[in-house]
Structures are given as structure tokens and as C-alpha cells.
N, C-alpha and C positions, 0 to 999 in steps of 0.2 A: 511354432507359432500357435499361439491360443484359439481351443475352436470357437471362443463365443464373438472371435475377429470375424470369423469366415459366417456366423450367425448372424450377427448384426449389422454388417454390409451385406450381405444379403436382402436382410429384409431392408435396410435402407434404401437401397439402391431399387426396390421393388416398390415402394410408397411413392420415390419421385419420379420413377414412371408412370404410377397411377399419375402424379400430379400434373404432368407433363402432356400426358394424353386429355386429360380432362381438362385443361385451360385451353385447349384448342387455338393454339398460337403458333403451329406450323413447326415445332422442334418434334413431330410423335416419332419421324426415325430416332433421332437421338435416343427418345423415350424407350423403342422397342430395344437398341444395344442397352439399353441401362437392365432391361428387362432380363438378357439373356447373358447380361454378367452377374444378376440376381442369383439365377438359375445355378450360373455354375457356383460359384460362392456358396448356393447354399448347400450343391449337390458335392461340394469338397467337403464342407461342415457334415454332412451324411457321411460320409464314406469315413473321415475319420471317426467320428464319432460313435459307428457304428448303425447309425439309423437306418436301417435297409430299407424300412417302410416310406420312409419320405425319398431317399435314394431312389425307390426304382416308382414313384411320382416323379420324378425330377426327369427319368430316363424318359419314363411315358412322354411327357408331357415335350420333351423334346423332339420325339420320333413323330 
């Protein structure tokens, strides 16, 4: 699979949680899973990719 999949879902899926928390309409769980299928999407796109530096943000940021 191409990693600019695991890139761009990522950040997708990280903008409509921003949007989802900021409408303030009662879906922010939804928003927060959207959040930490962000994370991992993007932290697969790291690891293949090679990107340690945002990889081990991704780890932090999880711990």
C-alpha cells in the first residue's frame, strides 16, 4: 500500500476531528477515535517511511 494513503488519512481524519470538537454538537468522542486513528495512520506512514522523528512524536504523544 502507498504511504502517501497512510499520510493523507491521517491528516484527514485529524482536521475532522478538529471539526467535530469545534462545532460543539456532542459527537467530540467520535471526534477523539477519529483523533487516535489519526495518530496511528500517521505513526504507520512513520515507520514505513522511515520518519523516526515524527514516529517517536507519535509514541510520545500517545504515552
Amino acid at each position: 500500500m502507498n504511504n502517501k494513503i497512510f499520510e493523507w488519512a491521517g491528516v484527514i481524519t485529524a482536521i475532522l476531528y478538529s471539526l467535530f470538537v469545534a462545532l460543539n454538537i456532542g459527537i467530540e468522542f467520535f471526534g477523539f477515535c477519529l483523533l487516535l486513528l489519526s495518530a496511528i495512520l500517521i505513526g504507520i506512514w512513520a515507520y514505513r517511511g522511515g520518519h523516526k522523528g515524527i514516529l517517536l512524536e507519535i509514541i510520545d504523544y500517545q504515552v
